[in-house]
N, C-alpha and C positions, 0 to 999 in steps of 0.2 A: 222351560228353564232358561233358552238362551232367550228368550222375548222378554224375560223379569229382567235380565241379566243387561242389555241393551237398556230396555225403559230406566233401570236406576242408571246406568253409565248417564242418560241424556238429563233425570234428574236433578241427578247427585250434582253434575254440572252447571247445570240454573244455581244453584243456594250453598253449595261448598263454599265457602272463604274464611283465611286466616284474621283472624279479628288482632292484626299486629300494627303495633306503631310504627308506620312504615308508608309514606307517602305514595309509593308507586304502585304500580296497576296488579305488578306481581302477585301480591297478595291474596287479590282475587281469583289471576291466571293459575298459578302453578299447581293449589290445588283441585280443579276442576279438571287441569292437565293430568295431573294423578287419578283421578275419579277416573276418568273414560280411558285414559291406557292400561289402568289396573282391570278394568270393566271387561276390555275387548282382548287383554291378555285371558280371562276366564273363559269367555263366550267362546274365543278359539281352539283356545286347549280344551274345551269340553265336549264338543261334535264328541256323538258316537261313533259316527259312519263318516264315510269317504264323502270328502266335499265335491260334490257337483258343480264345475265350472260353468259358464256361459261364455258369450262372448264380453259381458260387461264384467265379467269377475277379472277373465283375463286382461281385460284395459287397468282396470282398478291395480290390479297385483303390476301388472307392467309398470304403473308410473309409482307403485309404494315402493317398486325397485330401483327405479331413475330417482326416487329422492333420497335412498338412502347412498347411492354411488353418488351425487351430488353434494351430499353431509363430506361424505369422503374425501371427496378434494378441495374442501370448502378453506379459507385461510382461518377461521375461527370452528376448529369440529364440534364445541361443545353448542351455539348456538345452532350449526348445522342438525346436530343430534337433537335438539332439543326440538325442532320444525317439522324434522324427518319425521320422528314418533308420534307424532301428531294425527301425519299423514297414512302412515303405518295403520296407527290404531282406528283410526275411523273406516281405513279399506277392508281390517279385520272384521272390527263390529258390524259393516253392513255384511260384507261375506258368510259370515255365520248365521246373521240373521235371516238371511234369506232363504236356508236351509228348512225356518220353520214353517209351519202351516198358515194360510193364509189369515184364520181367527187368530191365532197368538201373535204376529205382524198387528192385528187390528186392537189386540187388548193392548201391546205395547204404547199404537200409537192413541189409544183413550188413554192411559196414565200422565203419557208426555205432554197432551193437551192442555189435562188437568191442571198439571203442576205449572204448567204456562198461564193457568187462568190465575193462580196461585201469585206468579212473579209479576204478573201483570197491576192485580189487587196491593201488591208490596211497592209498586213503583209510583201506580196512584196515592199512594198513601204516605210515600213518601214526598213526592210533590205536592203534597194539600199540608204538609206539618204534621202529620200524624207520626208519622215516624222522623227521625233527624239524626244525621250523620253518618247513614250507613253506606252514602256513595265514598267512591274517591274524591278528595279535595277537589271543585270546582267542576265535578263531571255528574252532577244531580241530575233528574233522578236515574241512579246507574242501580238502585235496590242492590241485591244480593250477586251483581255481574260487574259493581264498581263506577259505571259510567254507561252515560244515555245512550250513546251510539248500537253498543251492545246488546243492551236490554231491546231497541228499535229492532236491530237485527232477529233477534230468536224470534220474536212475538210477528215482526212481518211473514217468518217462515212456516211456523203456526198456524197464522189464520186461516188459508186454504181449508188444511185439515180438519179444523175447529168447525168453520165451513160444512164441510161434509159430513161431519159429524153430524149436525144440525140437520142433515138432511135424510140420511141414512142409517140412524138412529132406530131398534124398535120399538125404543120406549120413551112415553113421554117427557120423561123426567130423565132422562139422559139428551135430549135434543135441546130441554130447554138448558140446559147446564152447558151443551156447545155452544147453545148461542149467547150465553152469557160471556163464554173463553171469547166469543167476538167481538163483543160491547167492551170488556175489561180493554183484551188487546189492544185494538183500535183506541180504542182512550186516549191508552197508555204508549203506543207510536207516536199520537199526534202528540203529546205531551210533553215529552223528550225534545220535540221539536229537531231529531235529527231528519237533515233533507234526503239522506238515502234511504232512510227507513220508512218517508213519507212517500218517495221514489216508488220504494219496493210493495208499499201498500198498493197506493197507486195502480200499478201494473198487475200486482197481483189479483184485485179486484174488477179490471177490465176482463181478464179470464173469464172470474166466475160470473160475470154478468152476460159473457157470450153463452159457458155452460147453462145458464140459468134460460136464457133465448132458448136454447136446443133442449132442454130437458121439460118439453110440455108436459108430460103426466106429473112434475111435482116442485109446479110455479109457484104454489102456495107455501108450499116449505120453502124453497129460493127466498121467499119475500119475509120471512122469520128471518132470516141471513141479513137481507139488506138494513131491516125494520134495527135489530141487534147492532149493528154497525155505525147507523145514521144515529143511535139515539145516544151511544157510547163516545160520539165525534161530537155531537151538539154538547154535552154533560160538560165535556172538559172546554170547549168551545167559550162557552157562555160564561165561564165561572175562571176565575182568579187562578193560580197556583200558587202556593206561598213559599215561591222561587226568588231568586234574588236576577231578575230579569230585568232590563236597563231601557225598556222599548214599551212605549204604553200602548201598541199592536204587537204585538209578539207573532202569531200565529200568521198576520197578515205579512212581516217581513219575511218571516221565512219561508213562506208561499212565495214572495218575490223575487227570491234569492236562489231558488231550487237549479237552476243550470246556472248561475250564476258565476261564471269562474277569471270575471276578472280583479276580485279585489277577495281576503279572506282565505277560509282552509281551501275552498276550490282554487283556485290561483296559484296556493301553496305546493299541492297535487301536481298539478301543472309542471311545471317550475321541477318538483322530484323527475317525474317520467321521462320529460324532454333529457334533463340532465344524465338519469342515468341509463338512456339509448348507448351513450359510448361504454357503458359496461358489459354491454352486450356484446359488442364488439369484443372485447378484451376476452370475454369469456361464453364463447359462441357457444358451446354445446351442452355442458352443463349447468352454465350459469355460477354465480359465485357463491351458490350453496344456498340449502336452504336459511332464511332470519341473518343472512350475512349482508342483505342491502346496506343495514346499518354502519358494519364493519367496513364495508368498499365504497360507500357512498359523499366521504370528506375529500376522495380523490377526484372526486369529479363536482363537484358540488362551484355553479357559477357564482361570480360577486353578487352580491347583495341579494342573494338567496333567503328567502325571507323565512325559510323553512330552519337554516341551519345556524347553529347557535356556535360561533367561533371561539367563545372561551368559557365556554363549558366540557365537563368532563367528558357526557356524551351529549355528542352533537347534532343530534337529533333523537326523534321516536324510535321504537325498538323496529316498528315495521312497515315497510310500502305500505300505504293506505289505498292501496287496487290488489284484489289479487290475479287480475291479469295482468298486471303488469308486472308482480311478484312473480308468476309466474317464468314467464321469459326472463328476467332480468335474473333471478336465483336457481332456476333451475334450466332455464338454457333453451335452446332449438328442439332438442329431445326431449325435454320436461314440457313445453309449449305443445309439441304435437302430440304426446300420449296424453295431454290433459286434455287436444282437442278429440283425439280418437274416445276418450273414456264421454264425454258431450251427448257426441252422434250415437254411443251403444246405449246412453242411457236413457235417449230420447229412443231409440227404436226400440228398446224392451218396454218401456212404458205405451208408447203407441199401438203393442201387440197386445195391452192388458183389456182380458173381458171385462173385467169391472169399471163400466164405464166411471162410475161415480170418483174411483179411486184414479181411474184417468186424468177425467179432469181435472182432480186435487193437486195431481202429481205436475202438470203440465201447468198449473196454475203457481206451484211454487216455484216452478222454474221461471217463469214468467217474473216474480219475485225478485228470485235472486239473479235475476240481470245489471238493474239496475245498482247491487251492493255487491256484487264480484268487481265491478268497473269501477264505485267510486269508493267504495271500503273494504275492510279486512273480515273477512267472515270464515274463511277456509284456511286461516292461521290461526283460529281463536277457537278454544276448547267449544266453549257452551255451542253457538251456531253452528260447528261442525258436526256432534251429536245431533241434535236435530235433527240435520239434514241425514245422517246415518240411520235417523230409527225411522223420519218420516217417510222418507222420498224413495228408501230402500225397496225395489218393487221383487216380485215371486220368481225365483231362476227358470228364466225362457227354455222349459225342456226340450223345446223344439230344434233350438241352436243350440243346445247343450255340446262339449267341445273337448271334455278334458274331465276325469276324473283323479283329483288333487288324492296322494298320497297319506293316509291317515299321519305320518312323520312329520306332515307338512307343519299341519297345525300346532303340535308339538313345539317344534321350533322358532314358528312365527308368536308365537305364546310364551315362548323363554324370552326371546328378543326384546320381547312390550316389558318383562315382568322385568328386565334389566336398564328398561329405559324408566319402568316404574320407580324404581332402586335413585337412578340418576334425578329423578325428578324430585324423589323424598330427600335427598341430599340437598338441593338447591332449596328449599323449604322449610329445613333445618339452618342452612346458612343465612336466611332470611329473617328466618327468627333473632339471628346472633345478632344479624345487621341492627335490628328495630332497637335494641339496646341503648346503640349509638356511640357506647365507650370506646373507644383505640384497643382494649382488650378483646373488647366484643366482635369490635371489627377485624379483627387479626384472626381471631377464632375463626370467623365466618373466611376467610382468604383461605385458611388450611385446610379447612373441610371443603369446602368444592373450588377446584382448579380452576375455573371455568367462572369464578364470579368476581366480574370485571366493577360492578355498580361497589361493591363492599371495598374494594382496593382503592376504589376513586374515592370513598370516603375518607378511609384510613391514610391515606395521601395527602389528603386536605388537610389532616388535623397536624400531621406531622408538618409539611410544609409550614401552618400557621405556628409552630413552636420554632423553625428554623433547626428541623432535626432532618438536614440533610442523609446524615450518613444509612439512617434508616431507611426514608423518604424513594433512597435510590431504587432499592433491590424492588420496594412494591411498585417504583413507576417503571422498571423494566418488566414487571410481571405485566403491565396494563399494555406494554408498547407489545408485547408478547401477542394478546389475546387482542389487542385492534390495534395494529402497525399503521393505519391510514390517520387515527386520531392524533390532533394535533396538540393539544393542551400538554399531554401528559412529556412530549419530547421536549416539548417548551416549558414545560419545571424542572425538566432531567436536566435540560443543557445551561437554567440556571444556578440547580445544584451543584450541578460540576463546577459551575465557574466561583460559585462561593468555598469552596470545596477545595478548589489548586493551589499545592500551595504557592505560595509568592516569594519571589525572586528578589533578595533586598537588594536595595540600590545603591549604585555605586556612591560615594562621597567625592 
């Protein structure tokens, strides 16, 4: 029950989105957000028996605790809460699911495949014309995750598995369908043309070509894998995409460009991290909460920052695009080492696993996600964090088994999710009001969730553009409320005042 429970959380995630008139990535996030904390809310509270700790449960649970104390004293709590549950819910869902036997971990992770071969075939399909409009504005092909980066992410972390699949398969007709999930995948990374997720190919592919050296009894299968791969990279290779792409080598620039970081989004990256080292400072231990880079990041942000938009509402992206360096910088010194302790427990639980096959998968998607923990968001974003929860999730090492968790436990950690669930359906519904776009609409959306900063920046503008100061005021102290470091909204407040004072008539 909890392996169905997990495989739909990681699902549900790939292809959930709100179909709203509403330009931002939201759309696609929040309900995917809802999908896997509603998910991992069940799979927790539904253990029969007493959860068996490890020493990798206790790392996992350690740093779901350092991010909710982090949320805690963050200057913005609601984007804090919004990051924390995230983290929460994917420590739950692998937690639970490791409690199950090792064939229902393996039917979970064929479903998950599937459904990857599934998003895979949606994103080709939406790069060749066949489908049209379903990414976010300007982020083609994003299929059913909004935007490419994303869609490159899940499908790098896939392949391993897809991989093994291929290989350890009993049946013919289940091998050749993983090695299809290979050919689609790979396509559809190179396709997207993002450089981490070409990165994460990449790397993850040198893995399995060592595994495939070391696994002499089943070289023939190995070469189904490579054969699958090379002809899925040739397919898209050789043939057009009917992309709106400005480069008559496309494939060859971004090949060029791969470490690339002095002109562009690398350069941009750049340019954030250095910058916000001094936040670190300011906020050594716990960092400034979780998804509050945004929030603290105008106070430090250097001249001619190419990343940050000085009269805009908000003034950047919602989030670091590293999550190492999200790490330290939002969740601190003590968020930094329990994320490096949770690394090394789950590299030595995997190293202790008999199954070599599942070994090498596992150690191949780490291999993976190197390259996209450093230069992108994957461990702040629903879809790629499920994955990584239902794939990578390996059998609790009873050897070092350490703690047996309190049936109450899960109770409670399963209330928590169902009340961030609650919190998530709220921001979802105020999304909805947003997409509207009327001053009514948007008013609506401010009263139902506290916490939504994007709806009040809109409802600001409108009224500002009518010179309806008096109103104008209360919503841009609600914005200075929920991001004090933003500059725009103090710079309309301190114009509305001054249109606002009254005037001293002059002497004759």
């Amino acid at each position: 029950m909890i392996a169905a429970v997990a495989a739909t959380a990681a699902i549900t995630a790939m292809f959930v989105f709100a179909p709203l008139a509403d330009l931002s990535l939201d759309r696609y996030q929040l309900p995917k957000e809802l999908a896997l904390i509603a998910a991992s809310a069940l799979a927790i509270g539904g253990l029969a028996r007493r959860v068996r700790w490890d020493v990798l449960d206790l790392a996992t649970g350690l740093a779901a605790l350092v991010s909710i104390a982090s949320a805690a004293t963050a200057t913005n709590g609601w984007i804090g809460a919004r990051l924390a549950a995230l983290t929460v819910a994917a420590v739950a869902l692998a937690t639970a699911l490791r409690e199950e036997d090792e064939d229902a971990r393996d039917r979970a992770r064929g479903w998950v495949i599937a459904a990857a071969g599934v998003l895979a075939a949606i994103t080709l399909a939406e790069a060749y014309g066949v489908i049209v409009g379903m990414s976010s504005y300007g982020r083609a092909p994003g299929a059913t995750l909004g935007q490419r980066n994303t869609v490159a992410h899940v499908l790098a972390i896939v392949v391993p598995f897809a991989w093994r699949a291929s290989i350890v398969a009993k049946h013919a007709r289940s091998r050749l369908g993983a090695m299809a999930v290979v050919a689609l995948a790979s396509a559809a990374i190179v396709v997207t043309r993002s450089r981490a997720g070409w990165l994460a190919l990449g790397t993850g592919v040198i893995a399995l070509v060592v595994w495939a050296a070391l696994d002499r009894g089943r070289r023939a299968r190995h070469l189904g894998g490579v054969v699958a791969m090379a002809s899925g990279i040739a397919a898209v290779v050789l043939t057009r995409p009917a992309l709106a792409w400005r480069t008559a080598h496309p494939y060859r620039d971004t090949f060029e460009r791969l470490l690339d970081a002095s002109g562009g989004s690398g350069h941009g990256r750049l340019v954030q991290i250095d910058a916000s080292r001094a936040l670190i400072a300011e906020h050594p231990w716990l960092g400034v909460g979780p998804g509050n880079w945004a929030v603290e990041y105008p106070s430090v942000s250097p001249p001619g920052d190419p990343t940050f938009y000085a009269d805009a509402w908000e003034h950047t992206g919602r989030l670091l695009t590293s999550d190492v360096a999200a790490l330290a910088i939002e969740r601190g010194v003590i968020g930094a080492i329990t994320g490096l302790v949770c690394l090394v427990a789950l590299v030595i639980v995997i190293s202790r696993l008999e199954d070599r096959s599942l070994r090498a998968a596992s150690l191949a998607c780490l291999a993976a996600l190197v390259p996209l923990v450093l230069f992108d968001s994957v461990l702040q974003i629903a879809a790629p964090l499920a994955a990584i929860a239902v794939l990578l999730v390996p059998p609790i090492d009873r050897e070092v088994r350490v703690w047996s968790a309190p049936r109450w436990l899960g109770i409670v950690i399963a209330t928590g999710l169902m009340l961030a669930a609650t919190h998530r359906a709220i921001e979802i519904q105020a999304l909805a009001l947003r997409a509207h776009g009327t001053p009514g609409a948007l008013a609506a959306a401010a009263r139902f969730d506290p916490g939504d900063y994007t709806s009040r920046a809109r409802l600001a503008e409108t009224l500002l553009a009518e010179r309806d100061c008096a109103h104008a005021i209360p919503v841009l102290d609600e914005m200075i409320a929920l991001r004090p470091r933003h500059r725009r909204p103090r710079i309309e407040r301190e114009v509305c005042e001054a249109l606002t004072a009254p005037r001293t008539p002059r002497a004759r």
